[in-house]
Each structure stands twice: as C-alpha cells, then as structure tokens.
N, C-alpha and C positions, 0 to 999 in steps of 0.2 A: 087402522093397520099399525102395527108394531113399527117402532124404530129401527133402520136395514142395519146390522151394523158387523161388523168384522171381526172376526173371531181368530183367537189369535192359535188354535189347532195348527192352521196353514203354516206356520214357522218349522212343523213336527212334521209337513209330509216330506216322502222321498219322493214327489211326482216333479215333471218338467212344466207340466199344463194345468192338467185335473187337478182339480181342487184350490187352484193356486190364488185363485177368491172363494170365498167360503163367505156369505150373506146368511147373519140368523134373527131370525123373527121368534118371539116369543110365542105368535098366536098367527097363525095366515087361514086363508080358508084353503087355501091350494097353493102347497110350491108348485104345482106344476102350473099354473097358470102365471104365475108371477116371473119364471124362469122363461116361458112362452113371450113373455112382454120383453124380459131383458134381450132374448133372441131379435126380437121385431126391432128394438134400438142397438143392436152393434157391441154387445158385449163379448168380453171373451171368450173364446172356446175353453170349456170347461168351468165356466164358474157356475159353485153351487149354489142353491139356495135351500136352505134347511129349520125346519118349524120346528118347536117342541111341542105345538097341537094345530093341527087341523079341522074348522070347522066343516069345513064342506072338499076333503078329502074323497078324490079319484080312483077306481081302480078299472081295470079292462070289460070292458060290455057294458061301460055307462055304469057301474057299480060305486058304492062308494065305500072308502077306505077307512075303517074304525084308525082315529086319530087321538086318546086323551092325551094329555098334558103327563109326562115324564116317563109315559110307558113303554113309547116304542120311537123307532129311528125313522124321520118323513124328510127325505129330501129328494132335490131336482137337482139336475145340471145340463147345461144347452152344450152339442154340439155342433158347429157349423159346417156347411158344405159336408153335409149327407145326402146323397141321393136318394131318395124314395123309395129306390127300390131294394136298398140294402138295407133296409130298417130291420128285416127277420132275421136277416144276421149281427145283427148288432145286439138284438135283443137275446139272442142265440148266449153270445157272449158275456154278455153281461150278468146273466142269469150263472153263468159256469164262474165269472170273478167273484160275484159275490158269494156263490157255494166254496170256494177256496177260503174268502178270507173267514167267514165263519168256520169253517174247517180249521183254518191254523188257530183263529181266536180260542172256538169253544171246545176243537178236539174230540167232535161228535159228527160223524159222516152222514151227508144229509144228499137226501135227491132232486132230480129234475125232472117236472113235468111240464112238457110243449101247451102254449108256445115257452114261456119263462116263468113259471112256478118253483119256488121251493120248499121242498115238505121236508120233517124232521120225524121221526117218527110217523109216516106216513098222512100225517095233517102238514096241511100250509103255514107255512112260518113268511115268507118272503114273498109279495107282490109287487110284480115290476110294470108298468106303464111307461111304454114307446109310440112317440105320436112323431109325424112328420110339421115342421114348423117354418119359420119365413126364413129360407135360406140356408135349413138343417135339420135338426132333432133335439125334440126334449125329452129326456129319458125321467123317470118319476121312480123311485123305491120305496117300499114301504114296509117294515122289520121291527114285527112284532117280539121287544125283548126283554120286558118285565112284566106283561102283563098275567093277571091268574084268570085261570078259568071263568069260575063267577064275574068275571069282570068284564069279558068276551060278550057280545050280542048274542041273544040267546038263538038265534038264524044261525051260525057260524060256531058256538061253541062245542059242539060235535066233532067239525073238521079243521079246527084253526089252534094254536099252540103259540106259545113263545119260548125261548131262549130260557126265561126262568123256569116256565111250565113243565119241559120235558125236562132240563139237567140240574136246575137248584142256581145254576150260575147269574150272575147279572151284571154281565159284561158296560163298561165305561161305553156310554155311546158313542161319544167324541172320539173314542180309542178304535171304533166298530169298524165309525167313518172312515177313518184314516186309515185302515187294512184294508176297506174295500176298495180308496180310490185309489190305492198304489197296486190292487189286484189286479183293474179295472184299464187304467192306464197302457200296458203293455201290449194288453190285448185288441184294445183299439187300435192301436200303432200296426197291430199288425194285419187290420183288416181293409179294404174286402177280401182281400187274394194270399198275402203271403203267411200268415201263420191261420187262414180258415180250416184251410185240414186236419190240423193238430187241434184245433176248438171242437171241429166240429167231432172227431172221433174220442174225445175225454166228453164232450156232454152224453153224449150216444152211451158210454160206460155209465151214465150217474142218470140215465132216462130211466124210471121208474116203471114206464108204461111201456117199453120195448118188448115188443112180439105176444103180446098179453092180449085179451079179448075186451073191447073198452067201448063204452057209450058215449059219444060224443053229440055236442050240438052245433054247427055251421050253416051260414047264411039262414038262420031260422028252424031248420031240420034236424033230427035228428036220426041216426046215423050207429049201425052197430058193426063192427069188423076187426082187425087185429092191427094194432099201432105196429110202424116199422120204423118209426121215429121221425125226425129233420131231415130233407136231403139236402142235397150242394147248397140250394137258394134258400132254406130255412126253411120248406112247405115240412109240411107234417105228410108222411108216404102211409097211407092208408089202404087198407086189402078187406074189399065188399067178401061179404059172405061167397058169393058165385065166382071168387076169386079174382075180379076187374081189381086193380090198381089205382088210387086216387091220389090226390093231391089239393091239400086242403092248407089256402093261405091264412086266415084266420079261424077262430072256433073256440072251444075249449073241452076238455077230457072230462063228462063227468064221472064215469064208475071206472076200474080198471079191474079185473082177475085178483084174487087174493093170492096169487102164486108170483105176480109180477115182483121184481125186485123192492127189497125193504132198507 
C-alpha cells in the first residue's frame, strides 16, 4: 500500500467538514474499502480518500470500476450517523452535486440516470457507489476524465465517455474535486428533510429516463414499463405494462426510448 499522505488541495476548499482531510494514495485497490476501514475506527465525517489508480476498483452490482493511473477522478469519503434507510437519498444527491459541479466546471449539460448514473452525451461518464458502513456511509465516485476511447475496455466502450472524449477539455483533477465537494456539502446539510424537495425536483429535470419506455433489471428479473423517476424515499416509481405502479429499491436501467431527454 501507498504511503496515506495529505494533500494540501484542503487549504483551497470552501467546505466546513467535507473534504477537510483529503488521504491520497498513489495506488489503492479500492478507496472504497480503505474509507470503509477509517469509518470502522472513528474518523472524521467527511474525510476523503483518493487514488490516482485503482487495482480492484468497485462499482454497483458487484461491477468493477476501470481505474488506470492519471486518467480519471477515484475517490471515497465516510459519512457518520446515516441511517440506512436514507441512503437513496443521499445517493439521490449526490449524484445531482456532482452533475452541478461538472456543469460549472466543464459547461456541458449532463443527465441523470436512477438510481445515480451520470451520462454526458447519452454514455456514462460518472459512477457513484453508496453502501451502508459501521455507524454511517461510504459513498465511492468514480469520473471518467481523460480517458480516450481505445483506452476504455472493450465491454464498456460503446456506452462509457469521458470529460476528454466528449468536449476536447481535461479539467485539473484536484480542481474537479474540490467543485464537487463544495457542491456536495450543502446538500448534505440539508438532508433528509429540509432542502429533499428542491433535490429531489432538480434531479427529476436532469432524469433522462423520465416517462420513456425502459428495460430494467431488479432482484434478478427483468422488467419492461415506463420510468416515473425517484419518489419522496428515492425508490424508482415504476408503471407495468397493465398499468400497476411499482417501486423498485435497487436495480438498474438498461435501455431507455430514443426520445427520452438528451
């Protein structure tokens, strides 16, 4: 393992909490497990942990997260006393600060797809991982922002992008960070209850897959009908063919309508 060491970005944020340790490793196999550990001993709320590669890099459904060395943004950060059962809200969020601060950074409007996908030109640029941990949550990001196509696993480079791939740009990572975690911050502050509504009716504007006819797979099955988006508790509002109403706590979207928002 890399030497933890402290990077001095943290001097540059405008946050109260987030990010106000910032841990970087030159090589981890997972921030997200190493943030998982600093949670289980009593670390701060909000400290990151940040790789510039990932060997054995995580993403949602047991997936793993393409990590080389200098190409894209991989970091964690623990926060304490989250209940478990606000975790889709949190992810909810999260998913909508980091569509912001890429927004102010790169000045290219980008969507959201449930549960916290973000696409950029219709491919995934942004994978986020939220897991429940000892005593709170470790949220996982992962932002794809130099890499080129030929460079993508060939499984994934059909529907995956980066920052360089779509706009020519190749935004400072350090600089990336630090817009997302002053994004990020706010929004936290103001969950589960008092600024949820105002979250959750700006991600619903920037759902990609809102009222579109979409193939999904949950609990194992898969699943055809029309996306209604997130409700109150973060489930995904789902409408069966025969009109029934559902509600589906985890899953993922795989096709959506070529008419749905771009």
């Amino acid at each position: 393992m890399s030497r933890l060491t402290e990077i001095s970005l943290v001097g540059k944020l405008r946050t109260r909490w987030l990010g106000k340790r910032i841990l970087f490793f030159k090589e981890l196999p997972s921030t997200q497990d190493i943030a998982h550990r600093l949670l289980r001993y009593g670390e701060l709320s909000g400290t990151v942990v940040w790789a510039d590669r990932q060997s054995s890099g995580r993403g949602r459904l047991g997936r793993s997260w393409f990590s080389p060395p200098h190409r894209g943004l991989y970091f964690s950060f623990l926060l304490k006393d989250i209940p478990e059962e606000d975790l889709p809200r949190y992810g909810l969020a999260t998913a909508l600060g980091v569509a912001r601060a890429l927004e102010s950074l790169v000045g290219v409007p980008v969507h959201l797809k449930w549960p916290n996908d973000i696409l950029l030109q219709g491919r995934k640029l942004v994978g986020i991982l939220v897991e429940a941990g000892a005593g709170g949550a470790v949220i996982g990001i992962g932002i794809n922002v130099s890499h080129r196509r030929q460079e993508l696993p060939e499984e994934i480079r059909k529907k995956a992008t980066s920052i360089l791939e779509a706009t020519g740009l190749k935004p400072s990572r350090a600089r990336l960070l630090r817009h997302i975690l002053e994004a990020l911050e706010p929004l936290y502050e103001g969950l589960p209850h008092e600024r949820w509504s105002e979250i959750l009716t700006e991600w619903r504007q920037r759902d990609i897959t809102y009222g579109a006819r979409v193939i999904l797979v949950s609990g194992g099955r898969r699943h055809k009908g029309v996306a209604l988006g997130p409700d109150e508790e973060g489930f995904l509002v789902f409408k069966e063919p025969l009109g029934k109403l559902r509600r589906l706590h985890s899953g993922e979207i795989l096709l959506w309508e070529a008419y749905a928002r771009r």
